[in-house]
C-alpha positions in Angstrom: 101.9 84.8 79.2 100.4 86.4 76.1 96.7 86.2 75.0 95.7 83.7 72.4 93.3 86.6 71.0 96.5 88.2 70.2 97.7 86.6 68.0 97.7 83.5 65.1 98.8 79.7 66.6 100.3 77.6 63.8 100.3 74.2 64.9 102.1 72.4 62.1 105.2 70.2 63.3 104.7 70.5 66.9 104.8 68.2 69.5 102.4 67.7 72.7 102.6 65.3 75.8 100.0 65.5 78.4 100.8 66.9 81.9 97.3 66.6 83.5 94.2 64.6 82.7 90.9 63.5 84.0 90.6 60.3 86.0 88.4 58.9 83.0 91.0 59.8 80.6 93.3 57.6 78.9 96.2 59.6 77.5 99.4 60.8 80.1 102.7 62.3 80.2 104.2 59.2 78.0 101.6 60.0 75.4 102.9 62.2 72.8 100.9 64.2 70.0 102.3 65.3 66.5 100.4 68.5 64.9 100.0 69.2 61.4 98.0 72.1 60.0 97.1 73.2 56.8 95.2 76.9 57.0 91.8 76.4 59.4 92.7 72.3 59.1 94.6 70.4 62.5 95.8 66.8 62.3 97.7 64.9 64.8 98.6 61.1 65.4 99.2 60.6 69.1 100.7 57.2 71.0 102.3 56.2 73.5 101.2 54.7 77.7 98.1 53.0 77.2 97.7 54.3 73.6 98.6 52.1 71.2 97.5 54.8 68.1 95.3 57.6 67.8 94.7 60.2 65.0 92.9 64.1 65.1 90.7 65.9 62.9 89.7 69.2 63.7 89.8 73.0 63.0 91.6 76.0 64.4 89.2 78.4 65.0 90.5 82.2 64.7 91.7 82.5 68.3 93.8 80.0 68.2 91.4 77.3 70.0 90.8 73.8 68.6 87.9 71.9 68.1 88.3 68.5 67.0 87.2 64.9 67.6 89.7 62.0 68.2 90.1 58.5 68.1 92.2 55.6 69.1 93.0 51.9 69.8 93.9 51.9 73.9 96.0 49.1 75.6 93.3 46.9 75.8 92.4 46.6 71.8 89.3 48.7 72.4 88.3 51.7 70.2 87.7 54.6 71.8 86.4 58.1 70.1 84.7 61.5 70.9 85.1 65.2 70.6 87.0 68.0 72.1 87.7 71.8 72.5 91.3 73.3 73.2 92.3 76.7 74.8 95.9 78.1 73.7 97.6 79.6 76.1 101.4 80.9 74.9 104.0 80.8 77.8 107.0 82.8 78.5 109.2 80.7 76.7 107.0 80.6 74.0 105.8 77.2 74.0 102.4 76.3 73.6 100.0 74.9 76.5 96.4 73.8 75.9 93.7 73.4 78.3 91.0 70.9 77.0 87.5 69.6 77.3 86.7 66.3 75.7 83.9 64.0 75.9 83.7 60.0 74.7 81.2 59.3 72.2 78.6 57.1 73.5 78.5 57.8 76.8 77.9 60.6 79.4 81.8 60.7 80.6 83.6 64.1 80.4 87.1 65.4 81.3 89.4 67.8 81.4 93.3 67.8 80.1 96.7 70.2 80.0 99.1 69.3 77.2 101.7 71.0 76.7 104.0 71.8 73.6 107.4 69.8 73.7 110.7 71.5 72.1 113.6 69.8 70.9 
């Protein structure tokens, strides 16, 4: 494992599925996430399970972590948004796992979620 603090994360043109998440979560391991970046800017458009679309706008900050707020249309036709924070952490082989705190907008409901990066 190697320290985020260590070192610059580019995100563009990788690929994220979820491997944990929060019982008041809606994303898992069949959703999957496409990063873009371009400098301090992060993008993504995630689907997939019981997302039927959902895009990201956010920064990376200089550590590496994220900060970003999302939004998407779930299963059920209903939009759901609200904001988040994301840890890098670098494995041995290099990928990319991120550990992240999200809240919904308009409500008091937190959670916590792993993703991690998905290789070819």
């Amino acid at each position: 494992m190697q320290n985020s603090e260590s070192l610059k994360i580019n995100y563009h043109k990788k690929r994220f599925k979820a491997v944990s998440n929060s019982e008041t979560g809606e994303v898992d391991s069949k959703t999957l996430f496409h990063y873009s970046q371009q400098g301090d800017v992060l993008w993504a458009v995630y689907q997939g399970a019981s997302i039927k679309l959902g895009t990201i706008t956010g920064l990376v900050k200089e550590d590496g972590s994220l900060e970003f707020s999302y939004q998407h249309v779930n299963g059920e036709g209903t939009i759901r948004s609200g904001k988040c924070t994301s840890t890098p952490e670098v494995l041995e082989d290099g990928r990319i796992k991120l550990y992240e705190k999200w809240s919904w907008d308009g409500d008091d409901l937190i959670g916590e979620s792993v993703i991690e990066e998905v290789l070819d």
